[in-house]
C-alpha positions as CSV (number, residue, x, y, z in Angstrom):
1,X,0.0,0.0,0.0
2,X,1.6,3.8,-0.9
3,X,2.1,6.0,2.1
4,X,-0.4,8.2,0.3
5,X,-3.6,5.2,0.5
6,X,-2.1,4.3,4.2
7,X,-2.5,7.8,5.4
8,X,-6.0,7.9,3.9
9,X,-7.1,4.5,5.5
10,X,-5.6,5.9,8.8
11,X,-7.6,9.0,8.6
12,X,-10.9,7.5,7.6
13,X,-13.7,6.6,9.8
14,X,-16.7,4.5,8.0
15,X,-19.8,5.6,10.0
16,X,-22.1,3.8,7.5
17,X,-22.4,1.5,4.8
18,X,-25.5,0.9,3.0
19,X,-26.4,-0.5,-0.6
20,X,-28.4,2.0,-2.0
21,X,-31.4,1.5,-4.1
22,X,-30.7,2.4,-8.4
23,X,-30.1,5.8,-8.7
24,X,-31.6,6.7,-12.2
25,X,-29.7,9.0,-14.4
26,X,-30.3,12.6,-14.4
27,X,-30.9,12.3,-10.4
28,X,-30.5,15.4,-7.9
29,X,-28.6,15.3,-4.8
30,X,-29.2,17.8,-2.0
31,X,-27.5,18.2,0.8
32,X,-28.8,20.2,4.2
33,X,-28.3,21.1,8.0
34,X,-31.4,20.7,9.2
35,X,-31.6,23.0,12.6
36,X,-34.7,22.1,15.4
37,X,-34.6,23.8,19.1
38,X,-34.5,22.1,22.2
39,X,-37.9,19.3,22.4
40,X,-39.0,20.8,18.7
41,X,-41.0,17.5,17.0
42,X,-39.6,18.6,13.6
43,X,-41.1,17.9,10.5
44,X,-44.3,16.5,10.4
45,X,-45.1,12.5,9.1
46,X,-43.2,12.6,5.1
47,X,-41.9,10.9,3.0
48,X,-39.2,11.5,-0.2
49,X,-40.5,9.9,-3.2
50,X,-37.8,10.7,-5.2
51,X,-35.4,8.7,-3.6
52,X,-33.1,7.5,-0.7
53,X,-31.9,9.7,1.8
54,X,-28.4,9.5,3.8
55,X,-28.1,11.6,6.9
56,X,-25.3,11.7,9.9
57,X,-26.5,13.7,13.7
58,X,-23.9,16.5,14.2
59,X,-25.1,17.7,17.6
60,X,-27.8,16.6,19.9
61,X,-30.0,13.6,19.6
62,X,-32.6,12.6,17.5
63,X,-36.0,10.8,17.8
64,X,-36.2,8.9,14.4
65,X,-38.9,6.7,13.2
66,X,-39.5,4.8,9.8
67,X,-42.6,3.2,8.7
68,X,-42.7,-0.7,10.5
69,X,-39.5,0.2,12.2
70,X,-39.1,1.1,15.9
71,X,-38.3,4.7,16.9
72,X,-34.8,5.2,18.0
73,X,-32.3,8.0,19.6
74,X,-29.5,8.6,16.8
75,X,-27.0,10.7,18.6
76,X,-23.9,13.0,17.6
77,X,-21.7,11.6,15.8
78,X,-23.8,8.5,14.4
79,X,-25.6,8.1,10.8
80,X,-28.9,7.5,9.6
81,X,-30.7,6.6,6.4
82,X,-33.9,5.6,4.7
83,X,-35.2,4.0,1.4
84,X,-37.5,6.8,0.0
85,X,-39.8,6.0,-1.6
86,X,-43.3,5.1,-0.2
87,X,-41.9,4.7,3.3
88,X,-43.1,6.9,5.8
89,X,-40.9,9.0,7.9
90,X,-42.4,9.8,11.4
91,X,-40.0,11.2,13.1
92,X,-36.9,13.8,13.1
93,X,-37.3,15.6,16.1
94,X,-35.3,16.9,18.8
95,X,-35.1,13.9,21.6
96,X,-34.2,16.5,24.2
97,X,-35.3,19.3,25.9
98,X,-32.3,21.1,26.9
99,X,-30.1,21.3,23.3
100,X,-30.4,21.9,20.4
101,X,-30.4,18.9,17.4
102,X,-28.2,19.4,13.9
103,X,-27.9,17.2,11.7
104,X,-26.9,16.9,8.0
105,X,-29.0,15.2,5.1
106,X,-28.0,14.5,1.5
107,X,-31.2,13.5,-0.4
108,X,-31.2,11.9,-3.5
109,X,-34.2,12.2,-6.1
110,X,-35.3,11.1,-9.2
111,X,-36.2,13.6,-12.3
112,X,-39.6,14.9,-11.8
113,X,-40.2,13.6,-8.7
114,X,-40.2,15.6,-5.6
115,X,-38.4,14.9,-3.0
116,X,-40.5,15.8,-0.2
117,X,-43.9,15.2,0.4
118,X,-45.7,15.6,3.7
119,X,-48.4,12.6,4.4
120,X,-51.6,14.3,5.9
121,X,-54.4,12.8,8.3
122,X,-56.3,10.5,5.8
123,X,-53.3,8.6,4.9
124,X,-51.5,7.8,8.4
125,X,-55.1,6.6,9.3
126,X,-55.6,3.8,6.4
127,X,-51.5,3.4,6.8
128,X,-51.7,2.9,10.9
129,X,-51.0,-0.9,10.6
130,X,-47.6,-0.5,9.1
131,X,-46.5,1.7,11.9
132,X,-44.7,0.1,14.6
133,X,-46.7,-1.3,17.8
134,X,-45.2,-1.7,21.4
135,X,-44.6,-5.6,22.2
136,X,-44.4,-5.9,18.2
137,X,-40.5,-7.9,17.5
């Protein structure tokens, strides 16, 4: 191995590694801080369409949730993701009430699809059974 690839093996931390859906050609890619205050619920039940999103918690905690998935506390310095698509995302807010939460997102959409969508009332209703239950394994 050169001194140049050791050094960059040495300094390189892998917080994540996912196989990602397709990603058709022509796709976008943002990427965004996303800022809530201390206890804020942040964005309301979503979903992105478009695509796959990739996200990593720069300070504070957060309470994430994913359609049939149990919600769980991502903290600084860990990474997140989800599929896209029709999945429904519950939950990005703030876990405490005493900090703030930042974390980065880099979402990935297909062309002429958007890439976020909120899910109103209607929806979550006929949708409730996919949501996670307490006791459920």
């Amino acid at each position: 191995m050169s001194d140049v690839m050791e050094k960059l093996m040495t300094a390189m931390t892998v917080i994540q590694s996912v196989k990602p859906p397709h990603i058709p050609e022509g796709a976008d890619a943002m990427t965004a801080i996303i800022e809530w205050g201390p206890g804020d619920k942040g964005a309301p039940p979503h979903r992105h369409p478009g695509g796959p999103c990739f996200g990593y918690v720069l300070e504070g905690e957060m309470l994430f949730e994913l359609e049939g998935e149990a919600p769980r506390v991502i903290k600084a310095g860990e990474a997140f993701w989800e599929p896209g698509g029709d999945v429904i995302h519950y939950s990005d807010g703030n876990n405490r009430e005493d900090i703030p939460l930042r974390f980065l997102v880099t979402m990935l959409c297909q062309p002429g699809v958007h890439m976020f969508v909120i899910v109103d009332g209607a929806e979550l209703e006929q949708r409730k059974d996919r949501r996670f239950q307490k006791g459920q394994s």
